[in-house]
N, C-alpha and C positions, 0 to 999 in steps of 0.2 A: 504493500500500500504506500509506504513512503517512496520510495524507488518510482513509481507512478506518479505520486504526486512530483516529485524533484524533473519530472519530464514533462510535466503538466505545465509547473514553475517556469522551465527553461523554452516553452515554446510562448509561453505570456512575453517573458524577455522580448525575446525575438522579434516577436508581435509589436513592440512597443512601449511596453509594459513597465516598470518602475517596480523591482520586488518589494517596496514599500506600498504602491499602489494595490498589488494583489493579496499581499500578508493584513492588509488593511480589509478589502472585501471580503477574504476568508473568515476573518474576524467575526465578521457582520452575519455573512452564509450561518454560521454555526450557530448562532439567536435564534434563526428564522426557519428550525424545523418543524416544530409544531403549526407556525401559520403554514406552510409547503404542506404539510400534511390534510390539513384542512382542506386548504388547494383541490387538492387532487380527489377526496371526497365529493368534492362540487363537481368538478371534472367527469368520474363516473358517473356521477346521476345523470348530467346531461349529457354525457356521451350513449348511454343507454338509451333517453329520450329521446334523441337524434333518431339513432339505429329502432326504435320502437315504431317511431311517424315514417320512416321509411318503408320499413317490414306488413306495418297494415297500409300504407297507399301501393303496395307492389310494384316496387321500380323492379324495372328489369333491364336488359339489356338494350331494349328497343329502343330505351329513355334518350341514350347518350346521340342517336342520329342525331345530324344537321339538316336544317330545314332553309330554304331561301323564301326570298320574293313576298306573299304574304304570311306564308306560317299557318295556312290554316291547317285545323286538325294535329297542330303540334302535341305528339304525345308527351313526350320530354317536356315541353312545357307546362304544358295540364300536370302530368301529376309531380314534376316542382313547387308546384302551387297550392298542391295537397300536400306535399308535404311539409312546407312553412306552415301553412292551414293549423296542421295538427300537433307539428313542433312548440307554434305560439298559443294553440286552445282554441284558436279563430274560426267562423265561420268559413271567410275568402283570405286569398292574398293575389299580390301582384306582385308578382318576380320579374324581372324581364332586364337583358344587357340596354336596351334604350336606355334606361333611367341611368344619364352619367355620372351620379354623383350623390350623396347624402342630401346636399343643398337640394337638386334637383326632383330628389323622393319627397323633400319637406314640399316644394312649393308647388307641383303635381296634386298631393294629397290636400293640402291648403286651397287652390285654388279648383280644383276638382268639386270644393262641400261647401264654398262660399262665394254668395252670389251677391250681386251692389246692393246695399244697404245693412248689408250683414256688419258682425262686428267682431273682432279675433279680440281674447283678452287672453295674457299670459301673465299668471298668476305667480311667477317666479323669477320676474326680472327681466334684464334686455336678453332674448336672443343670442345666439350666437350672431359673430361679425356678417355674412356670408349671407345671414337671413334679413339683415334689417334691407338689403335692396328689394330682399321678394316682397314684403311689408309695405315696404315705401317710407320706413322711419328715415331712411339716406334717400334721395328721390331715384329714381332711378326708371329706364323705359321699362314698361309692362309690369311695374308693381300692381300688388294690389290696393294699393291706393288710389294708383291711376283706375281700378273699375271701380273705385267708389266703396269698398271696403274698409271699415275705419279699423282704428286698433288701439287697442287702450292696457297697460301692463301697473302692475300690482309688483314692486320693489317686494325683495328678502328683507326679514327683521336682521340688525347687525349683527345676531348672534346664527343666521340661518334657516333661523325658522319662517313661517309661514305666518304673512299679514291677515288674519282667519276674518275680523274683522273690515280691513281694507277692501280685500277678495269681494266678501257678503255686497257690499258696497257698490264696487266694481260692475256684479253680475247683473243686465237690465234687458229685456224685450226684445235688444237688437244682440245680443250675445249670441254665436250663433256655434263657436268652434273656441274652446278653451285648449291652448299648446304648452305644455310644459317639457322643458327642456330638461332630459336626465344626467348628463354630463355638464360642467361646469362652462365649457367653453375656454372664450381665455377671459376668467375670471376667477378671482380667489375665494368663491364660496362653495358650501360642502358641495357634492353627487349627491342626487336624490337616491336614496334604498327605493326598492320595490316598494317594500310597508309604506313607508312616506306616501311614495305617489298614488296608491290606494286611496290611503287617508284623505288625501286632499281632492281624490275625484269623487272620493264618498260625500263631503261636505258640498263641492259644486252641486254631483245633482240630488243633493237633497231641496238645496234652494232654486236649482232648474233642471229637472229631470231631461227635458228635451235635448237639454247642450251636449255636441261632439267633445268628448276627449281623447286629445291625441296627444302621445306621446314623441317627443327627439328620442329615440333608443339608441342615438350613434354611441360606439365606445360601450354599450351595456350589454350586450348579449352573452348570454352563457356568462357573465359575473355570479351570479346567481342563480339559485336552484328555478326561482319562480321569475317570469317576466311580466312587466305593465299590462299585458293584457290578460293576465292571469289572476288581474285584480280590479279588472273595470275598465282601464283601457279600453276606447271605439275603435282607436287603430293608431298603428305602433306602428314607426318607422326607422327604415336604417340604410345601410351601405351595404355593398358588398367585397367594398375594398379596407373593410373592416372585418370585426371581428366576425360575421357569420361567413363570409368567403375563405376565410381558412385560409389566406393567403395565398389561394389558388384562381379565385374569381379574376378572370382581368378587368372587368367592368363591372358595371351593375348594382340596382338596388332593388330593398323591399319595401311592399306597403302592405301591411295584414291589420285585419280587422272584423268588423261587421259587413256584410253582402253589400248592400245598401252603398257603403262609405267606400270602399273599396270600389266598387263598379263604377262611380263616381270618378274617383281618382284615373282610372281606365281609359272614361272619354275623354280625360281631360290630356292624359297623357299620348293615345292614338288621335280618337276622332270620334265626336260624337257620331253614335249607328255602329260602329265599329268594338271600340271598347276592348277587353282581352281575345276576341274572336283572333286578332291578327297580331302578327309579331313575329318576326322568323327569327330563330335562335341562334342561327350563324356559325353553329358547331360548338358554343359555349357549354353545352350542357354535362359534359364530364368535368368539367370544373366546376361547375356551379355546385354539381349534386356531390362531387369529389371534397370540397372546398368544405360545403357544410356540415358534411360526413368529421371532417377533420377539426371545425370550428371548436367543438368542447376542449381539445386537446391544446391546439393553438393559441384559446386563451387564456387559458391557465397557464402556459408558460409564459404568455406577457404579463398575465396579471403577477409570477412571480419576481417577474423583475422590475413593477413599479412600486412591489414592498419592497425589495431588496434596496431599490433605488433612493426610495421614504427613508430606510434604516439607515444608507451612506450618509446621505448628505443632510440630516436629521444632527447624526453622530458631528457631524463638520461646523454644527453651527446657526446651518441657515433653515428658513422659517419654508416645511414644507406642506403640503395639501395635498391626501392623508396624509397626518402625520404616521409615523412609522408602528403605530399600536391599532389605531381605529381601522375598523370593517370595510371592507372595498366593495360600489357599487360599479364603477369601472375600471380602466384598464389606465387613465391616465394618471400622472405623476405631475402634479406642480412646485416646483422649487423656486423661489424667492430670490434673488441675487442684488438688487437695487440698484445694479448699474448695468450698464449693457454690455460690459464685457465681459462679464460671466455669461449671460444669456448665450454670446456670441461665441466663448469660448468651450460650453457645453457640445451644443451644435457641432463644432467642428471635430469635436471627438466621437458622439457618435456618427457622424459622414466617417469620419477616420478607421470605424470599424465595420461600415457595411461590408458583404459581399460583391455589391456591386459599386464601380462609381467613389472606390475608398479614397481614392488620390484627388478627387473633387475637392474643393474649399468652399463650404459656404458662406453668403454674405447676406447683410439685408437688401432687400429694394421693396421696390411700392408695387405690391401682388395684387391684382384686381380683387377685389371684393372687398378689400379690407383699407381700413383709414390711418394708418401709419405704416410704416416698413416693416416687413417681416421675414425673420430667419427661419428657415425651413432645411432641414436635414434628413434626406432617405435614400441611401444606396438601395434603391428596392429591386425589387425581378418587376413587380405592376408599377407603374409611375404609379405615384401621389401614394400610393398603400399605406396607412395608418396602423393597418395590423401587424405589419414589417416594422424592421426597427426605422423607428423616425423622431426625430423632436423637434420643435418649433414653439416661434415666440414674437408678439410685436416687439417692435422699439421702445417701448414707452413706458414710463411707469409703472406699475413698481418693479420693470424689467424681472419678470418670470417665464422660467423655459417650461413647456410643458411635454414630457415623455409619453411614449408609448409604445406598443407594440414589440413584435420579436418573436420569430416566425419558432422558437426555441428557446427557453429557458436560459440554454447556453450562452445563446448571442446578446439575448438581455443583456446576462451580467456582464460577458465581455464590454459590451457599448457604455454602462455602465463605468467600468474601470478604465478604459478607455477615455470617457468623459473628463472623468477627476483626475488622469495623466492631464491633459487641456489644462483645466485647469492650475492643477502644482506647475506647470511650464510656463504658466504665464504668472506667476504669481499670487493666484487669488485665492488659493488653499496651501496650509502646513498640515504636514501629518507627523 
C-alpha cells in the first residue's frame, strides 16, 4: 500500500503537483469518509431508480436508431421520455437534443405556460444571470416582457430563509407560473433541499391552488434520493450537459412534469399543431439513454469533490458555500476570494488539469448573457459541460469562483489540488 501510494505521490509531482499540495488534500481525503460513504448510498438508490424506469418502459435495442428529417414515430424518442416520465414520478416529459441549453429549457417551459397579461413571481430572489434577458428584467429582443408578461420577485430573508409573509403578498389574480431556482446561481445564498422546495410550493398553492410551479433543477439531479417533482413540482427543468447527461449527452435538455405543462412547452419549442409529434434524434440516443444510465454515478463523484473542495479551502481560510459540514443539495462549490485574482487564479488550475484543452489559459471577457466579465474554465470532451470539471466566476464583487463537476471523483480532487498549486504560485495561499 505504501509503495502504491509513493507512485501515486510521484506521478502528482510530475503532474505539477507540490508534495505539500497533495500531503495537504490527503489530509482532508481522510475527514471525509463517512460523508463519501453516504455518497455512495445516495448513488445506489438512484442508480437503481434509473435502471428501475428503464426496465419497466422496455428500452431495447431498437431505442438507440437515428432518425432524420421529421422524427416521426421516433421510438428512441418516445420511450426517452418514458423514461424521464418515470425516473422524475411525472406524468410527461420533453427530452429532445433541440433544446440547447438549461437557459433555453427554462425559457421554452416559461414561455410555453404564459401568455400576455400573465405574471411570473419568483419567490426566491433574482434569477440566474442568463434568465433575467428571457424575463426582460435586462431588456433584451423576445423577452417576455416584450409579450407583455410582467414579473415580480420576492428577495431571501439574510439568513436564507423564505419571505413567507412577503410571498403571501406577492401572490395576486394575474400570478400565473411561480419559478424557483434550486441552485444558487452566482450568488452566495444556500441551495434549496428538496424539503425546502416542497414546503414553499405547499404554502403557494395553499393560497392559489391554480398557480404553475416550476422548478430550475440545473446542478440538482440525482443530489438527492427525492426530486422537486416528487414533492409538488408542475414541472422541473434541466440540462443535459449537466448532471443527468452523465457526461455523455453532447446537447440537450429536459422539461418533465404534468401533461398539460409539458405539451405546452412542446409547441412552444416545435410549433404549435406539431408539438412532441416531431423531432429527429440525429443519432443522439445512445448517449442520451447511455448518459442517464450513468448520471447516479457521475454525480456522486462530483458531488465528492465539491465537499472535498468545501473541506480544502474551508481548512485555508476563506468563506465557503457549503460550508464543509452542511448537506448538499447540489453539485456546486462557492468559494469567496475578494479579489479577483484568486477567482482568476483558481480557474486557471482547474483548465491546468482538464483532459482536454490543459495548456489553454483562461481569462475574463464580456460573455453574452451576463453583465460583467466572466472567467470560465473547462477542458471538457462537450463544450460548455458543467458536469465535466469546470469553474467559473464574474468579475465583481465579492469575487467568488464557483466549482463543479468531474466526470470522476478522481479528476475532482486532482482539479482541486491543482487549483491551490495556482494559487501557492501566485501567492494567495501558505500551507
Amino acid at each position: 500500500m505504501e509503495n502504491r501510494e509513493r507512485v501515486t505521490e510521484t506521478l502528482y509531482r510530475e503532474m505539477g503537483i507540490d508534495p505539500k499540495v497533495s500531503a495537504f488534500g490527503a489530509q482532508i481525503e481522510e475527514t471525509l469518509k463517512e460523508r463519501f460513504a453516504a455518497i455512495d448510498e445516495t448513488v445506489e438508490y438512484n442508480q437503481l431508480k434509473v435502471i428501475k424506469a428503464m426496465q419497466e418502459s422496455r428500452v431495447e435495442a431498437a431505442c438507440f436508431a437515428a432518425t432524420s428529417g421529421y422524427g416521426y414515430n421516433d421510438l428512441g424518442r418516445e420511450k426517452l421520455e418514458e423514461v424521464y416520465a418515470a425516473a422524475f414520478h411525472t406524468e410527461a416529459a420533453l427530452v429532445r437534443p433541440q433544446i440547447t441549453c438549461g437557459t433555453h429549457a427554462l425559457a421554452v417551459a416559461l414561455s410555453g405556460n404564459l401568455r400576455p397579461g400573465d405574471e411570473l413571481l419568483s419567490p426566491v430572489g433574482k434569477p440566474y444571470d442568463t434568465l433575467e434577458e428571457v424575463i426582460g428584467i435586462r431588456p433584451s429582443k423576445g423577452s417576455l416582457a416584450e409579450y407583455g408578461v410582467t414579473y415580480r420577485q420576492v428577495d431571501l430573508l439574510p439568513d436564507g430563509g423564505f419571505d413567507y409573509p412577503a410571498i403571501e403578498k406577492a401572490l395576486n389574480e394575474r400570478t400565473k407560473l411561480v419559478t424557483i431556482q434550486r441552485s444558487k446561481g452566482y450568488q452566495t445564498r444556500p441551495t434549496l433541499s428538496v424539503k425546502r422546495i416542497g414546503e414553499l410550493m405547499a404554502f403557494i398553492k395553499e393560497r392559489k391552488p391554480d398557480v404553475i410551479c416550476m422548478v430550475d433543477n440545473c446542478y440538482g439531479e440525482f443530489v438527492e434520493r427525492l426530486e422537486p417533482t416528487d414533492v409538488g413540482a408542475d414541472l422541473c427543468v434541466g440540462s443535459l450537459i449537466k448532471n443527468p447527461g452523465g457526461g455523455l449527452a453532447p446537447v440537450g435538455g429536459y422539461i418533465v412534469g404534468k401533461e398539460k405543462y409539458v405539451e405546452q412547452a412542446a409547441y412552444r419549442l416545435i410549433s404549435p399543431g406539431l408539438g412532441k409529434e416531431v423531432g429527429a434524434s440525429l443519432g443522439v440516443m445512445t448517449s442520451f439513454y447511455q448518459g442517464f444510465f450513468l448520471a447516479p454515478a457521475v454525480t456522486g463523484g462530483a458531488l465528492k469533490g465539491a465537499v472535498f473542495a468545501a473541506n480544502v479551502y474551508e481548512k485555508l481560510g476563506f468563506s465557503v458555500l457549503p460550508d464543509g459540514r452542511e448537506s448538499r443539495h447540489d453539485i456546486i462549490q462557492a468559494v469567496t476570494f475578494g479579489k479577483p485574482e484568486g477567482v482568476i487564479a483558481f480557474c486557471q488550475g482547474i483548465q491546468a488539469a482538464a483532459p482536454v484543452d490543459s495548456y489553454v489559459t483562461p481569462e475574463p471577457w464580456a460573455m453574452p448573457g451576463y453583465d460583467s466579465d466572466v472567467i470560465m474554465a473547462a477542458g471538457a470532451f462537450v463544450q460548455g459541460s458543467s458536469i465535466e470539471l469546470s469553474a467559473d466566476g464574474p468579475i465583481k464583487p465579492p469575487y467568488a469562483v464557483y466549482f463543479q463537476g468531474g466526470l470522476t471523483w478522481q479528476h475532482a480532487k486532482f482539479g482541486i489540488l491543482m487549483s491551490l498549486q495556482k494559487l501557492l504560485e501566485a501567492g494567495l495561499v501558505t500551507l
